[in-house]
Biopython code that builds the backbone (N, CA, C, O; Angstrom):
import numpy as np
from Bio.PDB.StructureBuilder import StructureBuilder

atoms = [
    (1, "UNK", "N", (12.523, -139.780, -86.466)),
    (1, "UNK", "CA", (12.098, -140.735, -87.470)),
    (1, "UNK", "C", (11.171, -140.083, -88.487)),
    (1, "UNK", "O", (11.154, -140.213, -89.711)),
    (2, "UNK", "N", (10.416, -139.364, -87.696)),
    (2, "UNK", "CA", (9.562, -138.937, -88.877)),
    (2, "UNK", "C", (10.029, -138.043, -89.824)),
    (2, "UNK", "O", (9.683, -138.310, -90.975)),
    (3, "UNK", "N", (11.098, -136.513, -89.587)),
    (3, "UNK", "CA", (11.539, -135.876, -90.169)),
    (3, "UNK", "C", (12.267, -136.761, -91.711)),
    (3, "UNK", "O", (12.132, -136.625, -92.926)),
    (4, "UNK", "N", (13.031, -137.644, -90.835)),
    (4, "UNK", "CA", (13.715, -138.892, -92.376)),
    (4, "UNK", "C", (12.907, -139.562, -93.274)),
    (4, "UNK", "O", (13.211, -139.823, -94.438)),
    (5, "UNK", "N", (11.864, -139.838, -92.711)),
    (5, "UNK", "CA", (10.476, -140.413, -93.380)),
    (5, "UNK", "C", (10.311, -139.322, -94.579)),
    (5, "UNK", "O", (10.408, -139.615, -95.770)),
    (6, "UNK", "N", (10.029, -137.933, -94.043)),
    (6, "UNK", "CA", (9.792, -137.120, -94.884)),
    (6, "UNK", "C", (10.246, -136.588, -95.837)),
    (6, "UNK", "O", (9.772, -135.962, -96.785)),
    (7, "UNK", "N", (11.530, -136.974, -95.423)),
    (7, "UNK", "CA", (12.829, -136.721, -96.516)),
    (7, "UNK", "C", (12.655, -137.886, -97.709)),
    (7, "UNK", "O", (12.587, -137.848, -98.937)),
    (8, "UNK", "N", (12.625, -138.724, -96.904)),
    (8, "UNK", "CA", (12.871, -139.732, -97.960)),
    (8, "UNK", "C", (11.519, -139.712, -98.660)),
    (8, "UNK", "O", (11.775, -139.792, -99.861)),
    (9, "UNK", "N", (10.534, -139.662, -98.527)),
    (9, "UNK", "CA", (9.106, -139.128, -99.110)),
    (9, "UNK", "C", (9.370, -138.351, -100.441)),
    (9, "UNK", "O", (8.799, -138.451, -101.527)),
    (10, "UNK", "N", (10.556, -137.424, -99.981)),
    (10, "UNK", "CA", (10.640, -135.853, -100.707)),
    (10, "UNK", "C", (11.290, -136.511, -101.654)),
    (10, "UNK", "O", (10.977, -136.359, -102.834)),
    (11, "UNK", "N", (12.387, -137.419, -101.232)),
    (11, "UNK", "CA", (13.639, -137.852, -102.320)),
    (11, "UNK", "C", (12.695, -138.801, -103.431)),
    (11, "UNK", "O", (12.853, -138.731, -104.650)),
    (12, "UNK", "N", (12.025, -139.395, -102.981)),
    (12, "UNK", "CA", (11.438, -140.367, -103.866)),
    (12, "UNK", "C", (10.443, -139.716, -104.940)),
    (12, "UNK", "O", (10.508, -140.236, -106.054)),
    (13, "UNK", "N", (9.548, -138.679, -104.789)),
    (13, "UNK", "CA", (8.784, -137.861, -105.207)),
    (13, "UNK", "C", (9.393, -136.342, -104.934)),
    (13, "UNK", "O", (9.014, -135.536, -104.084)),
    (14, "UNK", "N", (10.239, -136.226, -105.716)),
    (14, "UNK", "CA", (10.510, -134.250, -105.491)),
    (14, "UNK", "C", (9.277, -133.471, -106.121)),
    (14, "UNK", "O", (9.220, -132.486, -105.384)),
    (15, "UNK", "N", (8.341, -133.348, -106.974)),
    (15, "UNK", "CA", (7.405, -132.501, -106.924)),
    (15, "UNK", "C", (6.068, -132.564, -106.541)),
    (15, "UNK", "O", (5.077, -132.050, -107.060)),
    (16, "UNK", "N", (6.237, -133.578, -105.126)),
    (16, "UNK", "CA", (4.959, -133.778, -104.354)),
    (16, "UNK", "C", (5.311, -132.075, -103.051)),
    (16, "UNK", "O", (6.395, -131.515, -102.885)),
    (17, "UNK", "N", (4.373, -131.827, -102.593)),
    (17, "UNK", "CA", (4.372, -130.856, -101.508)),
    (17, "UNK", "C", (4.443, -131.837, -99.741)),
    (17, "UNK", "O", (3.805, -132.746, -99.209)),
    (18, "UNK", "N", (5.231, -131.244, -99.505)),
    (18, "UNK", "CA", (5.040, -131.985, -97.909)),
    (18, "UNK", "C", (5.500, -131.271, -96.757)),
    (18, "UNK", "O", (6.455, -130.508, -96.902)),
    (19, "UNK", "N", (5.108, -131.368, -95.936)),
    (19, "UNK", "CA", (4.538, -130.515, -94.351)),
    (19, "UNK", "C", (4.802, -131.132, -93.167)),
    (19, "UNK", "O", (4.153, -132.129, -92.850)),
    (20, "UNK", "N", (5.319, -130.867, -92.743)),
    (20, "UNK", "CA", (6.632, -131.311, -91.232)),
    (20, "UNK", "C", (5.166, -131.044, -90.072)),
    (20, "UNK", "O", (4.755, -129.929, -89.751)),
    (21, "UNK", "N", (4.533, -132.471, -89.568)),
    (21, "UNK", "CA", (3.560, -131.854, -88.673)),
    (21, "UNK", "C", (4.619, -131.573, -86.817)),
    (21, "UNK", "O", (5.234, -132.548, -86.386)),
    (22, "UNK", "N", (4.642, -130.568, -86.208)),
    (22, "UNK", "CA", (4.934, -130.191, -85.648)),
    (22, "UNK", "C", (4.010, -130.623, -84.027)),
    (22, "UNK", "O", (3.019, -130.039, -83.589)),
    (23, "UNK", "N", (4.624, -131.623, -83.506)),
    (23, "UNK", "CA", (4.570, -131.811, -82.024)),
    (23, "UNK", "C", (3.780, -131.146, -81.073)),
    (23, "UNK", "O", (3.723, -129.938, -81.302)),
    (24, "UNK", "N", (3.155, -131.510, -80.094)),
    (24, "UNK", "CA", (2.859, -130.709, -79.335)),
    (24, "UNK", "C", (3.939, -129.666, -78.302)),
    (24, "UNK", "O", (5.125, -129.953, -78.462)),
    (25, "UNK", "N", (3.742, -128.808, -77.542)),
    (25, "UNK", "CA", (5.349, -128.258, -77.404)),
    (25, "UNK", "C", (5.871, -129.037, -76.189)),
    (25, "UNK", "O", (5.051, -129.458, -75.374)),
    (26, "UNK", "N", (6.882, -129.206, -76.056)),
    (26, "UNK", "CA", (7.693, -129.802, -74.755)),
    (26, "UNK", "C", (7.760, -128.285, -73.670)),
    (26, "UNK", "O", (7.959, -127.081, -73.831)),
    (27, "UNK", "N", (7.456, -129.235, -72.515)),
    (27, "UNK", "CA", (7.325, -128.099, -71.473)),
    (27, "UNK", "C", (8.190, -127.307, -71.186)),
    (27, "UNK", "O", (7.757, -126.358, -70.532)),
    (28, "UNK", "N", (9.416, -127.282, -71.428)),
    (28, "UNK", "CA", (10.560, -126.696, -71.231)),
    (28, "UNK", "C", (10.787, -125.898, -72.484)),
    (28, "UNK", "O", (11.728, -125.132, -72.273)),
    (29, "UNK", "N", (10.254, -125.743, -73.856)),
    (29, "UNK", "CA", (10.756, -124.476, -74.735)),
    (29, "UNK", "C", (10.119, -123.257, -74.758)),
    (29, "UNK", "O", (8.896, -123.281, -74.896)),
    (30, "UNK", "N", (10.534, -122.466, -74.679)),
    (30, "UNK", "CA", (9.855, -121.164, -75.260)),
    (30, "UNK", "C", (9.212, -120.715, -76.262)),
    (30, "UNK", "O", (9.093, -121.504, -77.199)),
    (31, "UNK", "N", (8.805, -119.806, -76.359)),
    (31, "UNK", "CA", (8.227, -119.588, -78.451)),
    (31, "UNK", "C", (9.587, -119.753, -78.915)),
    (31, "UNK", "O", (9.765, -120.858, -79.428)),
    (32, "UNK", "N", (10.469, -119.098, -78.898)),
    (32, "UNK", "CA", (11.809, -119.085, -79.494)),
    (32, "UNK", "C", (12.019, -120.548, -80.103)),
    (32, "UNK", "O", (12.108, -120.836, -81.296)),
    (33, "UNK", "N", (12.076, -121.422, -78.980)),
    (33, "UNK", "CA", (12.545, -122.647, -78.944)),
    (33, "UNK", "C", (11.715, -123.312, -79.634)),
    (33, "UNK", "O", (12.146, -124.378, -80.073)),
    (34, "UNK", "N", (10.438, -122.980, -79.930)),
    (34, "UNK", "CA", (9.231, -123.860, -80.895)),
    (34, "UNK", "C", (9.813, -123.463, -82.105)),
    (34, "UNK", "O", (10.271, -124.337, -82.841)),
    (35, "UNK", "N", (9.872, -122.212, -82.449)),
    (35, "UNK", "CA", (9.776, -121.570, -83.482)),
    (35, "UNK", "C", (11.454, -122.610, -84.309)),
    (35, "UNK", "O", (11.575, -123.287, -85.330)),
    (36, "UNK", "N", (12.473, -122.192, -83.134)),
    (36, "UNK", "CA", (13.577, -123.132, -83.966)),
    (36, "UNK", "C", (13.749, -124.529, -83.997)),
    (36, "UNK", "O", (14.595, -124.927, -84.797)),
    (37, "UNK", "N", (13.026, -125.557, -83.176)),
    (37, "UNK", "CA", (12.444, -126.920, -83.596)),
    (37, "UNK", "C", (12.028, -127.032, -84.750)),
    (37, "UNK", "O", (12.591, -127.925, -85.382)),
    (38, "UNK", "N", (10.774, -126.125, -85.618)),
    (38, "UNK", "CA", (10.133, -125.881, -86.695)),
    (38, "UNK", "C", (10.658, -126.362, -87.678)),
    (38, "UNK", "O", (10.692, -127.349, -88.413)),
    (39, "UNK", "N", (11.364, -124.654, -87.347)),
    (39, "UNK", "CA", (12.525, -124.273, -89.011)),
    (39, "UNK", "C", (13.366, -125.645, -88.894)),
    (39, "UNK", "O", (13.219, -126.548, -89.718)),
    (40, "UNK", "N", (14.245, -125.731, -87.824)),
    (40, "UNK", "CA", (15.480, -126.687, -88.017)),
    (40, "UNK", "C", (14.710, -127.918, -88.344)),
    (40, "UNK", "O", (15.217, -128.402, -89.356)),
    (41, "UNK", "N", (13.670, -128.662, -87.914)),
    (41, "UNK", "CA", (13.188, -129.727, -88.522)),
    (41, "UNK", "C", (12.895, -129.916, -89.939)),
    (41, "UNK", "O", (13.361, -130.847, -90.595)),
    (42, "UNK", "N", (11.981, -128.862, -90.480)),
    (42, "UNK", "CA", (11.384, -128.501, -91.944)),
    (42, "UNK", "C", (12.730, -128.987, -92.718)),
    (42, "UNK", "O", (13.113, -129.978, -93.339)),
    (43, "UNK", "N", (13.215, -127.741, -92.328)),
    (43, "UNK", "CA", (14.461, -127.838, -93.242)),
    (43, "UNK", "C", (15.304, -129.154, -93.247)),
    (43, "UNK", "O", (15.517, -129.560, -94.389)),
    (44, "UNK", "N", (15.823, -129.901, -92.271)),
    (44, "UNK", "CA", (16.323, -131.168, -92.805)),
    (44, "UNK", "C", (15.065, -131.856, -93.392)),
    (44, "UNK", "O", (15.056, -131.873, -94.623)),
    (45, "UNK", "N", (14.145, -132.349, -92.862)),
    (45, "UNK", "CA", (13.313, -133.104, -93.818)),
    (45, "UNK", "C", (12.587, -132.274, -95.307)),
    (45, "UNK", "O", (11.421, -132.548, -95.593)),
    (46, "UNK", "N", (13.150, -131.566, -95.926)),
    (46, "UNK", "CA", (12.890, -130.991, -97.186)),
    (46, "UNK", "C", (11.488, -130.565, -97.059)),
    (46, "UNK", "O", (10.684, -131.266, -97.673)),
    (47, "UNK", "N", (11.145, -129.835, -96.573)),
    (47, "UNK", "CA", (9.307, -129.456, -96.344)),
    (47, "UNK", "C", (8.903, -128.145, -96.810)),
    (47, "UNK", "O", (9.648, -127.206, -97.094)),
    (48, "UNK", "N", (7.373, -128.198, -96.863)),
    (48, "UNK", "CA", (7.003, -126.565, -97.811)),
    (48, "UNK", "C", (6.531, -126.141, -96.505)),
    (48, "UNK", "O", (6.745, -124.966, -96.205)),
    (49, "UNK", "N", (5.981, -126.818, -95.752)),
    (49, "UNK", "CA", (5.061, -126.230, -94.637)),
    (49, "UNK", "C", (5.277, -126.835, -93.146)),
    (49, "UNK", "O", (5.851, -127.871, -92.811)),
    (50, "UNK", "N", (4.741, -126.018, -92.499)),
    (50, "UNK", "CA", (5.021, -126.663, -90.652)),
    (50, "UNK", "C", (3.451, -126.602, -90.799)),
    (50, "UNK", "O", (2.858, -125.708, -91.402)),
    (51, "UNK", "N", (2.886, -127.621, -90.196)),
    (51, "UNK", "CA", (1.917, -127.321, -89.378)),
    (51, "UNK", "C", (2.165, -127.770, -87.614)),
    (51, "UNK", "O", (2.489, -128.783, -86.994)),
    (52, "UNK", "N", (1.789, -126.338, -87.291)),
    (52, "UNK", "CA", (1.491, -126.365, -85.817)),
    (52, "UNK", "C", (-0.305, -126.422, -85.237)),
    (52, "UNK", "O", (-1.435, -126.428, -85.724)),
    (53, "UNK", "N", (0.399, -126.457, -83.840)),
    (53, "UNK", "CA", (-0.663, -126.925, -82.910)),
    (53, "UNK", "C", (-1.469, -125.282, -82.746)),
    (53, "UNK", "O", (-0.762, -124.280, -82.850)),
    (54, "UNK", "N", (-2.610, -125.182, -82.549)),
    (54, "UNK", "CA", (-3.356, -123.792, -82.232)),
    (54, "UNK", "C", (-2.657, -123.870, -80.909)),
    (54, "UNK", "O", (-1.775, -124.498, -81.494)),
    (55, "UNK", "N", (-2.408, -123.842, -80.202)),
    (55, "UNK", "CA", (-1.318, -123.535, -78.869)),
    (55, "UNK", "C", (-0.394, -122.518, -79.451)),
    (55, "UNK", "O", (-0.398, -121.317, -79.185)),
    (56, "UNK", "N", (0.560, -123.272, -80.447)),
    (56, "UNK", "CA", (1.821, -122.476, -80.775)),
    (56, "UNK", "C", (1.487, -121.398, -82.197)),
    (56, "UNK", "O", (2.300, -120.747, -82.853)),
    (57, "UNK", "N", (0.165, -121.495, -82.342)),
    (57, "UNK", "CA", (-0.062, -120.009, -82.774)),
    (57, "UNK", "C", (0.166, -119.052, -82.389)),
    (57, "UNK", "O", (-0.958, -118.633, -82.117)),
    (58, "UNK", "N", (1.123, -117.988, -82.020)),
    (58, "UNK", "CA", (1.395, -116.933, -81.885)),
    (58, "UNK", "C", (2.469, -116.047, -82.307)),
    (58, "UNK", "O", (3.403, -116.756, -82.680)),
    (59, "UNK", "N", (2.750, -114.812, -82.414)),
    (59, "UNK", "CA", (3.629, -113.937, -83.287)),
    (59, "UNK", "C", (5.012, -114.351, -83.451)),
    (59, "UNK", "O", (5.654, -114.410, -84.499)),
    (60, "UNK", "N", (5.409, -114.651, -82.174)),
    (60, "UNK", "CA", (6.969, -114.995, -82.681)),
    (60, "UNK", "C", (7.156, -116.185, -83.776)),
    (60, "UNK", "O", (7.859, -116.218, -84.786)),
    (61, "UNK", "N", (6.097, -117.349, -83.100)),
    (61, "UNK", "CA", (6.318, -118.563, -83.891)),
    (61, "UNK", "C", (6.144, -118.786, -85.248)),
    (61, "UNK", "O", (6.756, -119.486, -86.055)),
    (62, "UNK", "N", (4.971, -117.884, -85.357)),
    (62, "UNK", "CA", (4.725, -117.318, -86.739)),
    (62, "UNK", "C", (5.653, -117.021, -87.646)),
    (62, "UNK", "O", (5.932, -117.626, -88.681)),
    (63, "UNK", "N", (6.187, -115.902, -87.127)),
    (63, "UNK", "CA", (6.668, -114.902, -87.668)),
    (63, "UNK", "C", (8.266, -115.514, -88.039)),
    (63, "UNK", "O", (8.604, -115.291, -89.202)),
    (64, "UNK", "N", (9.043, -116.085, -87.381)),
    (64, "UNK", "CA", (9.938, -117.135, -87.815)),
    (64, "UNK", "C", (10.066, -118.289, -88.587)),
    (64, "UNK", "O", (11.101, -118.662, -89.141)),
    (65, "UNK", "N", (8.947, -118.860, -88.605)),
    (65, "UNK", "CA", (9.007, -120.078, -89.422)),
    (65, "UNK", "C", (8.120, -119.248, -90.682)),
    (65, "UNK", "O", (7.829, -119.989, -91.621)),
    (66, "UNK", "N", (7.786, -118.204, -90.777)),
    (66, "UNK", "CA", (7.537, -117.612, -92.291)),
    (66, "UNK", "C", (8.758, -116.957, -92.484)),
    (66, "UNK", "O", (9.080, -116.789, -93.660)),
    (67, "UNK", "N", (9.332, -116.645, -91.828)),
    (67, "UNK", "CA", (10.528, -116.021, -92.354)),
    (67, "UNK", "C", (11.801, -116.357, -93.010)),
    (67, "UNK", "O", (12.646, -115.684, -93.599)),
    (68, "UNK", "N", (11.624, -118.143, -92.607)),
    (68, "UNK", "CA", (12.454, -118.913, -93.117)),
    (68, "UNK", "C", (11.692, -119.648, -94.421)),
    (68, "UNK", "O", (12.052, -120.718, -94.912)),
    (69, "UNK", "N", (10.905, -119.081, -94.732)),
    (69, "UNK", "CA", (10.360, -119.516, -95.974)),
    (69, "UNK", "C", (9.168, -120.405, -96.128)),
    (69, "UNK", "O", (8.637, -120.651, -97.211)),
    (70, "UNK", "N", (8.826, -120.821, -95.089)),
    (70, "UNK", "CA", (7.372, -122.132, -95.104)),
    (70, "UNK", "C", (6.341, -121.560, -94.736)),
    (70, "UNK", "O", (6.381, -120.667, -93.890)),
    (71, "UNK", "N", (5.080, -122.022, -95.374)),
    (71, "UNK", "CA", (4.037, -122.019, -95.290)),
    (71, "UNK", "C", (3.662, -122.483, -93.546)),
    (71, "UNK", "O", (4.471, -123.019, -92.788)),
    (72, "UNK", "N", (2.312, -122.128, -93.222)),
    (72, "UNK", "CA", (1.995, -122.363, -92.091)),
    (72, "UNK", "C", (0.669, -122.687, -92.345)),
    (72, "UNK", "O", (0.058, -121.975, -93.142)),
    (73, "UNK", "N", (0.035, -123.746, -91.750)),
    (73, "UNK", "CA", (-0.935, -124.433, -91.470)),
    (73, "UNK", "C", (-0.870, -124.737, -89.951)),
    (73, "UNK", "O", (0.140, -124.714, -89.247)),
    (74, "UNK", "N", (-2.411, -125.087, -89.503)),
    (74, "UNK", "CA", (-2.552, -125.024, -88.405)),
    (74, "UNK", "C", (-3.416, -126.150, -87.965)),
    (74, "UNK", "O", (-4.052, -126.601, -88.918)),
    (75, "UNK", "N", (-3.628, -126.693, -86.957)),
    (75, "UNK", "CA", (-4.829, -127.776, -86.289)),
    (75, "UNK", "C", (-4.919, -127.865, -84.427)),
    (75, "UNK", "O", (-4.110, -127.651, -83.524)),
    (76, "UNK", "N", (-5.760, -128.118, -84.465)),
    (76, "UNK", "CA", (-6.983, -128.352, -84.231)),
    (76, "UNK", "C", (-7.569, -127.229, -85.010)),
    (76, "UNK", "O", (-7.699, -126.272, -84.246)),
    (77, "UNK", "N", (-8.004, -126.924, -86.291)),
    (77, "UNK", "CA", (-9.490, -125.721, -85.607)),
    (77, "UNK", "C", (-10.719, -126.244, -85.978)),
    (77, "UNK", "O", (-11.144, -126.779, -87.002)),
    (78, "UNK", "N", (-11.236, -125.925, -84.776)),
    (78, "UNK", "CA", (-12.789, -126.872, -84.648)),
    (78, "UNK", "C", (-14.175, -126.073, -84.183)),
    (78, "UNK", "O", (-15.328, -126.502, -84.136)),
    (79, "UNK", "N", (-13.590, -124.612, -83.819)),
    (79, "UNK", "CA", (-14.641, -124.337, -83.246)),
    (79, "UNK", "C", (-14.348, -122.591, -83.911)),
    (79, "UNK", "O", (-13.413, -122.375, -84.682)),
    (80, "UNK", "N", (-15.568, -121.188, -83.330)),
    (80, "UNK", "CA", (-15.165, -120.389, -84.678)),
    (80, "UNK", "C", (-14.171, -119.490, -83.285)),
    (80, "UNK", "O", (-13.865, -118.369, -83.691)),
    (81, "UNK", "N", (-13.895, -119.632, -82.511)),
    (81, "UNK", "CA", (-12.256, -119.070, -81.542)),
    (81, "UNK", "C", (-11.494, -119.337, -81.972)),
    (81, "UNK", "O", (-10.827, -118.358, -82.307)),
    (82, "UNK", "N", (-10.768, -120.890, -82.424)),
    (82, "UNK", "CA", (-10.215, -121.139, -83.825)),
    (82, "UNK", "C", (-9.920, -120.326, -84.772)),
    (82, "UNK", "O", (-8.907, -119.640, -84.909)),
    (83, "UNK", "N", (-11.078, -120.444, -85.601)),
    (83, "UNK", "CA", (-11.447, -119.918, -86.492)),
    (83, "UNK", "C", (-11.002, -118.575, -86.836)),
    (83, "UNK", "O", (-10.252, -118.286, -87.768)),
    (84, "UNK", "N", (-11.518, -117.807, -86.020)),
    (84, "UNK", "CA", (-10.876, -116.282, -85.986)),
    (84, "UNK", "C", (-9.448, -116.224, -85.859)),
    (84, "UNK", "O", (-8.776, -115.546, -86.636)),
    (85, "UNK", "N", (-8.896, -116.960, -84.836)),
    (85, "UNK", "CA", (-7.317, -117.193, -84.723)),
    (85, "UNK", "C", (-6.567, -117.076, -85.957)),
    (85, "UNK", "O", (-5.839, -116.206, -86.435)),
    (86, "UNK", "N", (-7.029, -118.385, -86.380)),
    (86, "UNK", "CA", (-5.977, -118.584, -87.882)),
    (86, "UNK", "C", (-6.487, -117.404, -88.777)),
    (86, "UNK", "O", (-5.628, -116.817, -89.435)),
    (87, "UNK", "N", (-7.967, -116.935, -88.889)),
    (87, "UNK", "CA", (-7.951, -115.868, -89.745)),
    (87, "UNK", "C", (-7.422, -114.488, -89.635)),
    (87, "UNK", "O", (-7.325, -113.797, -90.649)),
    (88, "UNK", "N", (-7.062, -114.026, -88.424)),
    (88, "UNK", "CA", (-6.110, -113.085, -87.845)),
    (88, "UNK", "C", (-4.349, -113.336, -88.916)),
    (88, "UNK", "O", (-3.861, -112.595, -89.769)),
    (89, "UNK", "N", (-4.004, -114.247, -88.535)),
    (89, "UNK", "CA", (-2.949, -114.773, -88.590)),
    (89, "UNK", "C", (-2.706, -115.305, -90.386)),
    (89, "UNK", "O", (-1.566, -115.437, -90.831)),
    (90, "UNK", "N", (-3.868, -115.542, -91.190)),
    (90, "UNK", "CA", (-3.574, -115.101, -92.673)),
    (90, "UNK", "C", (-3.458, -116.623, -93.110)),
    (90, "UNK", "O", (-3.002, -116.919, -94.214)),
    (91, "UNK", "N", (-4.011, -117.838, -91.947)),
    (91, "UNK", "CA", (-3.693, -119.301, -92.329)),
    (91, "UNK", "C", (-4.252, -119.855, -93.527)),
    (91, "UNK", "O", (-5.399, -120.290, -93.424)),
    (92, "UNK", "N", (-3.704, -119.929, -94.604)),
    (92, "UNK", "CA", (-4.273, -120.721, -95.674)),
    (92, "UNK", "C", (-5.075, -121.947, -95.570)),
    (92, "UNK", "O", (-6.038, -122.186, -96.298)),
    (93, "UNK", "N", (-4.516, -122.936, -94.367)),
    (93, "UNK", "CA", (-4.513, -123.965, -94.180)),
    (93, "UNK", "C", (-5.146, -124.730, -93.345)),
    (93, "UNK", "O", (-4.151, -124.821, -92.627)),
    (94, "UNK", "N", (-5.888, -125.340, -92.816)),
    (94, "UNK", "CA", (-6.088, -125.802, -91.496)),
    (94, "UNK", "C", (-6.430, -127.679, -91.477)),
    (94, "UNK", "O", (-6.520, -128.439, -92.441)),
    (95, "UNK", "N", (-6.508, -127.858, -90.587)),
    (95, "UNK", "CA", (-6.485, -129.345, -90.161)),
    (95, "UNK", "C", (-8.148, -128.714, -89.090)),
    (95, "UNK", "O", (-8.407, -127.717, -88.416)),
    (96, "UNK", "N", (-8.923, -130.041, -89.504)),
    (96, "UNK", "CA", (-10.130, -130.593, -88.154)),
    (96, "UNK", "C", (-10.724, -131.440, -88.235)),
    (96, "UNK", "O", (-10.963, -132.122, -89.232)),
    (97, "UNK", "N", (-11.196, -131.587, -86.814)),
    (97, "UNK", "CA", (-11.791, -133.208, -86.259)),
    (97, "UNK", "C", (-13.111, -132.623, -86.652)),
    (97, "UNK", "O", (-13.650, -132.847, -85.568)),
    (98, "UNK", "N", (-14.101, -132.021, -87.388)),
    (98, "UNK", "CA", (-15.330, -131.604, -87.808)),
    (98, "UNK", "C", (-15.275, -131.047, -88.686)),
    (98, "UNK", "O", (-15.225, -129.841, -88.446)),
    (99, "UNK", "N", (-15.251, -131.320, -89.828)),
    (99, "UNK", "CA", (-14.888, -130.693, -91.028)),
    (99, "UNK", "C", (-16.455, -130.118, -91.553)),
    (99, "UNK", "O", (-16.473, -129.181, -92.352)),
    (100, "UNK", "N", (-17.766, -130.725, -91.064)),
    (100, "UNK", "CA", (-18.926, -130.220, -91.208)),
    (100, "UNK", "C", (-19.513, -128.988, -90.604)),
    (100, "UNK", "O", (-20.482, -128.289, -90.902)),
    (101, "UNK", "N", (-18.657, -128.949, -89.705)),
    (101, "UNK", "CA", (-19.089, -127.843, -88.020)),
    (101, "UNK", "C", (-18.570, -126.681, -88.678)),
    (101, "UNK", "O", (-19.290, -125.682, -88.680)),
    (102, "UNK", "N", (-17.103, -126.615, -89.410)),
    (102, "UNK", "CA", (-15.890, -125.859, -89.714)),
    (102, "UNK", "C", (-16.701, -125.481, -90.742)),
    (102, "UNK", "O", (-17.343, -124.438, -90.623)),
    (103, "UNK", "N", (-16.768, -125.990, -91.505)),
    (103, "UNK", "CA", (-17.306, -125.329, -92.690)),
    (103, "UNK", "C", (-18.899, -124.754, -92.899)),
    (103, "UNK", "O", (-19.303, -124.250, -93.947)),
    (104, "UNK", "N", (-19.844, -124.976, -91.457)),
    (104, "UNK", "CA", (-21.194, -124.240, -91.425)),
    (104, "UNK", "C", (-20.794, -122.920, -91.019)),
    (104, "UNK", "O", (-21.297, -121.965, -91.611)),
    (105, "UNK", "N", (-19.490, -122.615, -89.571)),
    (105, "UNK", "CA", (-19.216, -122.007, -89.194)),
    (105, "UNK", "C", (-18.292, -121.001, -90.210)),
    (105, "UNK", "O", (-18.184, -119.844, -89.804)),
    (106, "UNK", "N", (-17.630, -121.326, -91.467)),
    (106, "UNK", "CA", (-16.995, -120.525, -91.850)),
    (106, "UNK", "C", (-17.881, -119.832, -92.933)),
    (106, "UNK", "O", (-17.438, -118.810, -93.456)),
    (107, "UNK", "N", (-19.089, -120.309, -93.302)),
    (107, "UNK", "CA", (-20.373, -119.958, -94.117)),
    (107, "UNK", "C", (-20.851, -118.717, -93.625)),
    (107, "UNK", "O", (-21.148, -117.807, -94.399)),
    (108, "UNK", "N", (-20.963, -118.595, -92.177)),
    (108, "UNK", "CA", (-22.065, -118.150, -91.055)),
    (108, "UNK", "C", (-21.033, -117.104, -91.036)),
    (108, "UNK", "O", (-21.576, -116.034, -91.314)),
    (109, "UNK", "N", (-19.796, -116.963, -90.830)),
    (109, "UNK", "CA", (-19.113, -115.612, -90.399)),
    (109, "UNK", "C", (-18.770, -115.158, -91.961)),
    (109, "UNK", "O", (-17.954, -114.236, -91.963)),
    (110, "UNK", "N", (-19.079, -115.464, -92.946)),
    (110, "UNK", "CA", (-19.093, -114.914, -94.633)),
    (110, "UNK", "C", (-20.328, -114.571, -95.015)),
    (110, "UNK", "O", (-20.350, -114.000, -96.105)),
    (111, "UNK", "N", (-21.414, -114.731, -94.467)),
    (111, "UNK", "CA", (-22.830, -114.252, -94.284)),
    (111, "UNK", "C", (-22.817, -113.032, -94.066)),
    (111, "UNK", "O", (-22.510, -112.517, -92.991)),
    (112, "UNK", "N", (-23.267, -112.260, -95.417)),
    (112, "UNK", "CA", (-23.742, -110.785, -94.978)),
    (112, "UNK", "C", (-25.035, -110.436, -93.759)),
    (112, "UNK", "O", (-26.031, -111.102, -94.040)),
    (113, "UNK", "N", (-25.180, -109.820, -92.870)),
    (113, "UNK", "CA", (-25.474, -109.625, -91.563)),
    (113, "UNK", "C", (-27.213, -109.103, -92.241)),
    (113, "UNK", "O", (-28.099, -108.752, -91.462)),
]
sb = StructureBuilder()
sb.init_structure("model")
sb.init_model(0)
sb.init_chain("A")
sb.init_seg("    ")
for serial, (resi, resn, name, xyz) in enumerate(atoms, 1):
    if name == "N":
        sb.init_residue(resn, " ", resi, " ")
    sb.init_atom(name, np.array(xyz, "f"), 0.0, 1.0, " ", f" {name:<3s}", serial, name[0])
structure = sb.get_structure()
């Protein structure tokens, strides 16, 4: 439902930006299997971006759903383990439940020492 939602979002407004939020993972897929949920979702619902879960942060998942062309954003990040994560990983983007915490913490590690 939601992927069609998004479509139809897209159809109604084509030069709005929109972002396929991505599930928590089902116990039974692999990275592989996240990674092609992603793409194959994005892509029918017309999307610029996946955002995933900091769980399914890692290389393969990454590295596939950029390869098929979308942006990557990420959430939870709330704390600076987070933090470092997505900045490893080059995330433009992020989603959090503390947007005050996130942003003292991203001050504090841009602080010359």
């Amino acid at each position: 439902a939601s992927v069609s939602l998004l479509a139809r979002c897209r159809q109604l407004c084509p030069d709005i930006r929109t972002a396929l939020l991505l599930g928590p993972t089902k116990s039974y897929l692999r990275h592989d299997g996240v990674a092609y949920e992603a793409v194959h979702a994005a892509r029918r619902a017309g999307a610029d971006s996946v955002h995933i879960g900091l769980d399914q942060l890692l290389d393969p998942v990454v590295g596939t759903i950029r390869a098929a062309g979308f942006d990557i954003h990420v959430y939870p990040v709330d704390d600076q383990d987070a933090l470092d994560r997505v900045a490893r990983f080059r995330v433009p983007e992020v989603v959090t439940d503390d947007p005050a915490r996130l942003v003292a913490l991203r001050r504090a590690s841009s602080s010359p020492a």
